[in-house]
C-alpha positions, 0 to 999 in steps of 0.5 A: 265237834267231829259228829256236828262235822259228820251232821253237815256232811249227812245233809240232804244238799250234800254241801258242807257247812258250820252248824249252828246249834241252838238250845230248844229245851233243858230239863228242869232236873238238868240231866237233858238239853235239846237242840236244834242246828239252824244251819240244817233247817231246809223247807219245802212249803209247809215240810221242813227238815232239821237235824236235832240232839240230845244231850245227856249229863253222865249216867243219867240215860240208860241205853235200850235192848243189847245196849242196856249196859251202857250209857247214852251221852246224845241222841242225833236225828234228822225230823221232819216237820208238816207245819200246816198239820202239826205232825213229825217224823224221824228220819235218821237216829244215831245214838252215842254212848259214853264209852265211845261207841254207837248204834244208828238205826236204818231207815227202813226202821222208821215209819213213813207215817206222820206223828201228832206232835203232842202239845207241851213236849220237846218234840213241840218245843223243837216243832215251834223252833223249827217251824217259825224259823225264817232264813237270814 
């Protein structure tokens, strides 16, 4: 609950809000669940921006480089989506571990460039949600 509260308070708008967070994808092996928080979801013509996560069940997800001796319990990230083209970009990437620590990575480590989102992935599945999402 506190990260959903830190995510709101992240947003681009400044305002603070409840998250709506909504399953996009779980992994048939159930080990991975996606989400997306519709109360994130900002556009701009074509571009829009949602904060996504991932959830890990216990011990499933290793972490990467110095942080290979612990375990991952979530990924959160802010995506950027160009609808027309198809194509992502990642914004902002903190990933939580299951012994209560965490890693963001700074922006300046992100490309600008726009990605191809590669079809039957999650990161099309999360792209389809994000893109046909419509405002209440």
């Amino acid at each position: 609950m506190k990260r959903a509260i830190v995510l709101a308070l992240l947003l681009a708008s400044g305002a603070a809000h409840a998250s709506e967070w909504v399953s996009v994808n779980k992994a048939d092996d159930g080990k991975s669940e996606t989400f997306i928080d519709k109360a994130s979801i900002r556009v701009t013509g074509s571009l829009r921006k949602a904060w996504a996560k991932y959830n890990f069940a216990h011990h499933s997800q290793p972490g990467n480089g110095a942080d290979s001796n612990k375990w991952q319990s979530e990924l959160d990230m802010l995506f950027s989506y160009n609808c027309a083209e198809q194509v992502r970009r990642m914004e902002s990437l903190t990933i939580y571990y299951e012994d209560g620590t965490n890693t963001t990575v700074p922006a300046d480590r992100f490309s600008r460039a726009w990605e191809p989102v590669t079809p039957d992935t999650v990161d099309e599945s999360m792209m389809k949600f994000v893109c046909a999402w419509k405002k209440k």
